[in-house]
Structures are given as structure tokens and as C-alpha cells.
C-alpha positions in Angstrom: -9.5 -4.9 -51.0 -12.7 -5.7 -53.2 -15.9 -5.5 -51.0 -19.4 -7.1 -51.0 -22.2 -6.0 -48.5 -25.1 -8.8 -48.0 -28.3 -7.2 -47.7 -30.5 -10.8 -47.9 -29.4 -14.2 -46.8 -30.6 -17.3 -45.1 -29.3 -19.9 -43.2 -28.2 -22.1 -45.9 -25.6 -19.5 -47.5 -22.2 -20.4 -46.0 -18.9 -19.8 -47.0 -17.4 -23.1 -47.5 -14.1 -24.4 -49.3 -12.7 -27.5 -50.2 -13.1 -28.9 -46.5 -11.0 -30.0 -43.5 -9.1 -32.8 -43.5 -6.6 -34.9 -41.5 -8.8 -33.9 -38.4 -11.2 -36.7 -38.3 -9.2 -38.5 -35.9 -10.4 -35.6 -33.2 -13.8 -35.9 -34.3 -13.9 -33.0 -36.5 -15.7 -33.3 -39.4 -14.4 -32.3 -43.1 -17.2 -29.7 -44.1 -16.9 -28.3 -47.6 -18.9 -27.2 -50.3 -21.6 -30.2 -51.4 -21.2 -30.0 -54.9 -17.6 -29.9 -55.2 -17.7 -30.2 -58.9 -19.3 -26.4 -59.0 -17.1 -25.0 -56.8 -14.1 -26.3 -58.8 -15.8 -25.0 -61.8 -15.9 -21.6 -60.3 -12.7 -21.0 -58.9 -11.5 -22.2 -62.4 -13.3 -19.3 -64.4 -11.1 -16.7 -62.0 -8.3 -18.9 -61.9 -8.0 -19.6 -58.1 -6.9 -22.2 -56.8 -9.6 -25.2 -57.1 -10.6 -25.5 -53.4 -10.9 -21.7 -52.8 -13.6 -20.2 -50.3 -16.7 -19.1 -52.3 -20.2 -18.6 -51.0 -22.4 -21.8 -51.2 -26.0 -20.6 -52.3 -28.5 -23.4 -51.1 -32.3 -22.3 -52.7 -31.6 -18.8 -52.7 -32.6 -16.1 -50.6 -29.0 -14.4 -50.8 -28.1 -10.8 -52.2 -25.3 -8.5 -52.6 -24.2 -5.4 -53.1 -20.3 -4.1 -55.1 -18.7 -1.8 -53.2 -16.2 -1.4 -55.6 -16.2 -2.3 -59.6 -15.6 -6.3 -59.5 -15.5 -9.6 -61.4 -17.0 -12.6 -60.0 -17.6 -16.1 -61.2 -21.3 -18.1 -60.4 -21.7 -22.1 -61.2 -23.6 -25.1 -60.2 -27.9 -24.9 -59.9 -29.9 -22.1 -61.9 -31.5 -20.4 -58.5 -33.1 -16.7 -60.8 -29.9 -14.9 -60.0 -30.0 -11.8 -61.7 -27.9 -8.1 -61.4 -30.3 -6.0 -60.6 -33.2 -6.8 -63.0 -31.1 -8.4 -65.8 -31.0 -12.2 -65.6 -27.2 -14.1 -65.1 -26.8 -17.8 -66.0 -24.3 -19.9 -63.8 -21.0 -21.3 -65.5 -19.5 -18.1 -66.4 -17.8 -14.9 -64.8 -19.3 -11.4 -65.2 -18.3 -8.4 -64.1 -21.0 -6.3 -61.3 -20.1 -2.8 -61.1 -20.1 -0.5 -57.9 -24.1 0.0 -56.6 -25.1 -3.5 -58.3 -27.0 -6.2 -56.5 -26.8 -10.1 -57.0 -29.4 -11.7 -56.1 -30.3 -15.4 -56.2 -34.4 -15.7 -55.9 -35.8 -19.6 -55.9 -34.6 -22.5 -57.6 -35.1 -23.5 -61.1 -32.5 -26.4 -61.9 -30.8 -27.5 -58.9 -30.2 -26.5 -55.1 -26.7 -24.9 -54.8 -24.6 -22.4 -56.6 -21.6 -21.2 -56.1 -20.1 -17.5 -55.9 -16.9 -17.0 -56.5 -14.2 -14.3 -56.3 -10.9 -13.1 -57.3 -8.4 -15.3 -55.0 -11.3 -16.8 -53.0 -13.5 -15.4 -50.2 -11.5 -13.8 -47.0 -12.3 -15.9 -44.0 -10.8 -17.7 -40.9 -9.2 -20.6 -41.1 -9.6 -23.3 -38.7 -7.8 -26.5 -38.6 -6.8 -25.3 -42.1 -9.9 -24.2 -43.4 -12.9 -21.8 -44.2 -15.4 -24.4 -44.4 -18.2 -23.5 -42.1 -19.6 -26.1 -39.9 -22.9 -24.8 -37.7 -22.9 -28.0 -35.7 -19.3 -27.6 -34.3 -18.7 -23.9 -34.5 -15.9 -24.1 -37.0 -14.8 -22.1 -39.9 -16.7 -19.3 -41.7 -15.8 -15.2 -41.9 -15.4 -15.2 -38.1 -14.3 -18.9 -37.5 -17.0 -20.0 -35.3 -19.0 -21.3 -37.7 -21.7 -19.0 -38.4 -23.9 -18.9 -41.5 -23.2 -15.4 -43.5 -25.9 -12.7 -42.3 -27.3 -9.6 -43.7 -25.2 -6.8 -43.4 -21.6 -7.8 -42.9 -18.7 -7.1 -45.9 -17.7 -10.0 -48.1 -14.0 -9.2 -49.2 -11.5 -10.6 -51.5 -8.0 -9.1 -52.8 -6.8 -11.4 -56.0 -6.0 -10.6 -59.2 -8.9 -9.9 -61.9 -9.3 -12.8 -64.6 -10.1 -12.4 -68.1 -14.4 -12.9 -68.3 -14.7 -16.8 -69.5 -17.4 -19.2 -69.8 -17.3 -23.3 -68.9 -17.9 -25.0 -72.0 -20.8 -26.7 -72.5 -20.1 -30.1 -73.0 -18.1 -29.7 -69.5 -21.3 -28.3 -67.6 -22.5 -31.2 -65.5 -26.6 -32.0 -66.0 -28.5 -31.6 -63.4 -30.6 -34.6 -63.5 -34.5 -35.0 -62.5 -33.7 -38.7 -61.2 -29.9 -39.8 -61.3 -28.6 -43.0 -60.6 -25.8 -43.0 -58.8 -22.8 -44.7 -58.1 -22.3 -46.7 -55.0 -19.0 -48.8 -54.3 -20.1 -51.6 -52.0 -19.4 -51.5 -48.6 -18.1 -54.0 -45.9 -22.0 -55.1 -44.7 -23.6 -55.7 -47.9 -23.6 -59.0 -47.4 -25.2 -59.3 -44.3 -28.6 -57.7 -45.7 -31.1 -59.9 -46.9 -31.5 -61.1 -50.5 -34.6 -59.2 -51.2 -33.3 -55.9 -49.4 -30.3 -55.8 -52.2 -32.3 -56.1 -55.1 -34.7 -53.7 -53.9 -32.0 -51.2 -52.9 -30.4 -51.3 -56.3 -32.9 -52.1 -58.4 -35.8 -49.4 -56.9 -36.4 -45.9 -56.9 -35.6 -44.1 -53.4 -37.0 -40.5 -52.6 -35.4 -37.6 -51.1 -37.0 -36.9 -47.8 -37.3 -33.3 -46.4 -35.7 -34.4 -43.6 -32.0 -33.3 -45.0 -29.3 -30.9 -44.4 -25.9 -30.5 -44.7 -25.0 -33.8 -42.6 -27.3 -36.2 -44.6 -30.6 -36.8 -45.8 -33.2 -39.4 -45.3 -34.1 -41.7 -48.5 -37.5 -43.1 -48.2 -38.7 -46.7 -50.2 -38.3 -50.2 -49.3 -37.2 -51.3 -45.8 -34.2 -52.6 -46.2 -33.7 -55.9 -43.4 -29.9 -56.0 -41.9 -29.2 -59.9 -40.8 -25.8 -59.8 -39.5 -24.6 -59.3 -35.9 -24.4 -55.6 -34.4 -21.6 -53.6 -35.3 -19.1 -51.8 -33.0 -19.2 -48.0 -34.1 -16.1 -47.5 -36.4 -14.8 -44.3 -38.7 -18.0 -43.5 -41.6 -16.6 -42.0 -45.3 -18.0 -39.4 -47.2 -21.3 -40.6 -48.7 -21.7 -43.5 -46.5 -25.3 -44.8 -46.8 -26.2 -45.9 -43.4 -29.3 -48.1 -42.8 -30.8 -47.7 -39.2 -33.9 -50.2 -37.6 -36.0 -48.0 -39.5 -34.5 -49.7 -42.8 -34.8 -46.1 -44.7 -31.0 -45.6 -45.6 -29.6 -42.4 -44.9 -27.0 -40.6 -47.4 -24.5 -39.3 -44.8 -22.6 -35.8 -46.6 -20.2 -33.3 -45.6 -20.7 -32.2 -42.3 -21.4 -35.5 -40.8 -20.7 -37.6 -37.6 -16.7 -39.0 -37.5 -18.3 -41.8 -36.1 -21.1 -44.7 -36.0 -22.7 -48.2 -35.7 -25.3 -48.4 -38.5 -24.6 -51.1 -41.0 -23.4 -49.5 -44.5 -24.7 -50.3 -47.7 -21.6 -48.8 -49.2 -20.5 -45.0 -50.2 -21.7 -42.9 -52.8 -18.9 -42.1 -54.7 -17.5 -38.3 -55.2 -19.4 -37.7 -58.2 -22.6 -39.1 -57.4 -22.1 -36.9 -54.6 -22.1 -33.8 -56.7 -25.1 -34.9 -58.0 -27.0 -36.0 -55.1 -26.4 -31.9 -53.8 -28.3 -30.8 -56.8 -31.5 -32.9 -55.8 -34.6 -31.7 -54.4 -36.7 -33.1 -51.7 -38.5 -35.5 -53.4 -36.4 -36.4 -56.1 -36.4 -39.9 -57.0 -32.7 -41.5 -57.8 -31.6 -44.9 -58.0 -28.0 -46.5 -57.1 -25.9 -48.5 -59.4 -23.4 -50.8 -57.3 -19.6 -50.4 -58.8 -16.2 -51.2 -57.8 -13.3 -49.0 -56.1 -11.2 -49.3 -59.3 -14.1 -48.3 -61.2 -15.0 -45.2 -59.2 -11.6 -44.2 -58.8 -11.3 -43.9 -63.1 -14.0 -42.1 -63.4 -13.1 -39.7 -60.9 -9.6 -39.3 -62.3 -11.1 -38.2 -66.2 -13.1 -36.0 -64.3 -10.2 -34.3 -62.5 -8.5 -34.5 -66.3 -11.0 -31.3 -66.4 -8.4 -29.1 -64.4 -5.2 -30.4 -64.2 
């Protein structure tokens, strides 16, 4: 057994996995590491399997120590990391040697990385998985859904991988202001003429007001016409508008639930995407089709399979 001792962390470092699903029905949420693309990425340069636990990194702040000689794997946003004073660039594995630190410092392309060990992260499954969600008390080392702390033992037990790099034309950009894919939803027609062109056709910013259930956009006010809705089940990266008529991107650990009218969803990838974004980012949507959405998603899974 392979052990890591965290001597810095925040609130925002969570072990997280692929998520939980076929619970949504009991009003349990799916959780899961926001930028799924990264953590794919860096349970492929060990050679886990895809959805494996790893530590989600959100703006740094996190820092640990080998207990033993290891090989780990870091991907997704450049947050300083560095092994002791030497700096480490995401997308590949590296080997940290007994009595040296990782550290992640502040962010200088994107918001989350992801760490990644030899067979995944030990933790406790709940409903059939790690993923940690504060809000319900679910998942996480101790399965009650608490962020990782300084002091306790990261451990892992798998087999050590050959050191490997992602190649570079597979590395997702991190863009300063992506448009992103939405697939239309139900209500878009019962928004006003002007409200759709603005929405699609306008910049939006990232509010501060975000976490790991959603975040805010702010622009335009956006004018819903139809009748009032009777709550019903909301997908990942539903965008929501409220009376306020700021939409609001709704992400992994959101409500099962709710009565806003929906612009659409963001689709998987612009999801990715959207995780890398600071607070005020600009990004635009691009309205597409199911069929559409679901190709591009399938050449990106090409990637692994």
C-alpha cells in the first residue's frame, strides 16, 4: 500500500470519480469530477480504468508528501505544481520519490487538475461511488462527503505504469472565451425573439457566484413567455433561466429537480470546457442538435477505446 500524507489543502480538493448514477430517481445527485475529459486523460497515462478516483485540484492550495517511492499521473489546468522546487507540467506521469512534496500553488491556464494514482485513489463508495458530494454527505475517503484535509494518508495499491506523456495534439486547449455547444431544450420556444438571439449570439460572463452545482452567467435578460412549468428531472449542464433572466449553467453536483424554464444543455464537452473557466470569463453558446452532439462526443471517446 502506496501512501500520500496532505500537508495543504482547501475546500475545493475532493476526491471525485466518474460520478453516481442510476440514483437520481432518489434524489441523489451524480457528482464527479467537472472536467471529465482530464480525469480520463489521467487515469489513461497509469492505465486505470477511465473513471477511477483521483484528487480534483480546483485553484490550488493542495500539497503532498510520498511516503513511499511512487508514480503518479497529473492532467487538466496548469495550477504551478511543482516537486519540491522543480516545476511539473500536467498531461504526463512522473515519478515522486519518498520525502517529496507536490504542490499545486495558483492558477495559470485553467481551474482544475487532476491527480492520479496507480489503480485510482482508495475511498468509500457510496451508492457505487467515490465521488464526493459536500451538500449531501456522500462519497469521499470516509464516505460522508468531506473535502480532503491536511493531514490524513492518501493511499492507492495498483500496479506501476510505464512514465508516458498525452500527445499533444490530444491535449484539450484551454480557451480564454469558448463557445460552447448547447443542444436545445424543450422551452426554447417559449422565450422571446430577442432573448434567443441575444443568448446565442452575445457574450455571457462567469459570475463568482459558482461552485460545484452551477454558476451564474451574467449579460442580457433573457424574457420567458410561456406558461409556468411543473418542476420535472434537470440533465447535466442544463441552463436554467430564473425571473432574474441571468441563465444559470447547472454542473455536477446539482439539484435532481426543478421548475426554471431551460434553454437547453450544454453538451459533455462544452462541459469540460466550461470547468476550465475563470470567474469572469466570457463564452458564447452555439445551438446544435442531439445527433450532432452525440458524434462529436463519440470521436472524442475514439481517444480511449
Amino acid at each position: 500500500m502506496n501512501h500520500l500524507q496532505i500537508h495543504a489543502s482547501t475546500p475545493l480538493c475532493q476526491l471525485q470519480d466518474a460520478g453516481r448514477f442510476g440514483v437520481r430517481h432518489l434524489g441523489v445527485t451524480q457528482g464527479g469530477a467537472l472536467d471529465w475529459v482530464a480525469l480520463y486523460w489521467a487515469n489513461w497515462l497509469l492505465g486505470n480504468a477511465l473513471g477511477a478516483p483521483v484528487v480534483e485540484v480546483a485553484l490550488g492550495g493542495f500539497c503532498v508528501e510520498a511516503r513511499q517511492d511512487c508514480v503518479l499521473a497529473l492532467a487538466g489546468a496548469h495550477l504551478h505544481a511543482c516537486i519540491d522546487d522543480e516545476p511539473l507540467q500536467p498531461w504526463r506521469s512522473f515519478a515522486l520519490a519518498k520525502g517529496q512534496r507536490l504542490s499545486f500553488k495558483h492558477p495559470g491556464h485553467g481551474v482544475r487538475a487532476y491527480l492520479a494514482a496507480p489503480g485510482g485513489f482508495h475511498g468509500t463508495p457510496v451508492l457505487g461511488s467515490c465521488a464526493t458530494v459536500v451538500r449531501e454527505g456522500l462519497g469521499g475517503m470516509d464516505g460522508q462527503g468531506a473535502a480532503l484535509v491536511k493531514d490524513q494518508c492518501l493511499t492507492f495499491a495498483g500496479t506501476v505504469a510505464p512514465l508516458r506523456e498525452v500527445p499533444l495534439a490530444q491535449r484539450p486547449p484551454v480557451a480564454q472565451n469558448p463557445v460552447l455547444d448547447m443542444v436545445i431544450g424543450a422551452q426554447i420556444g417559449d422565450f422571446s425573439g430577442t432573448s434567443l438571439f441575444e443568448a446565442f449570439n452575445r457574450e455571457w460572463t462567469l459570475d463568482s457566484r459558482a461552485d460545484r452545482m452551477g454558476i451564474r452567467l451574467l449579460g442580457p435578460q433573457l424574457v420567458y413567455q410561456g406558461a409556468p412549468m411543473i418542476s420535472e428531472g434537470i440533465p447535466l449542464g442544463a441552463v436554467q433561466v430564473p425571473p432574474d433572466g441571468q441563465p444559470i449553467v447547472l454542473l455536477n453536483d446539482r439539484q435532481t429537480i426543478g421548475g426554471y424554464p431551460r434553454l437547453g444543455a450544454l453538451t459533455p464537452l462544452a462541459l469540460a470546457q466550461l470547468a476550465q473557466c475563470m470567474p469572469g470569463a466570457g463564452v458564447r453558446f452555439r445551438p446544435v442538435v442531439q445527433d450532432e452532439a452525440w458524434r462529436e462526443q463519440q470521436r472524442c471517446l475514439g481517444r480511449w477505446l
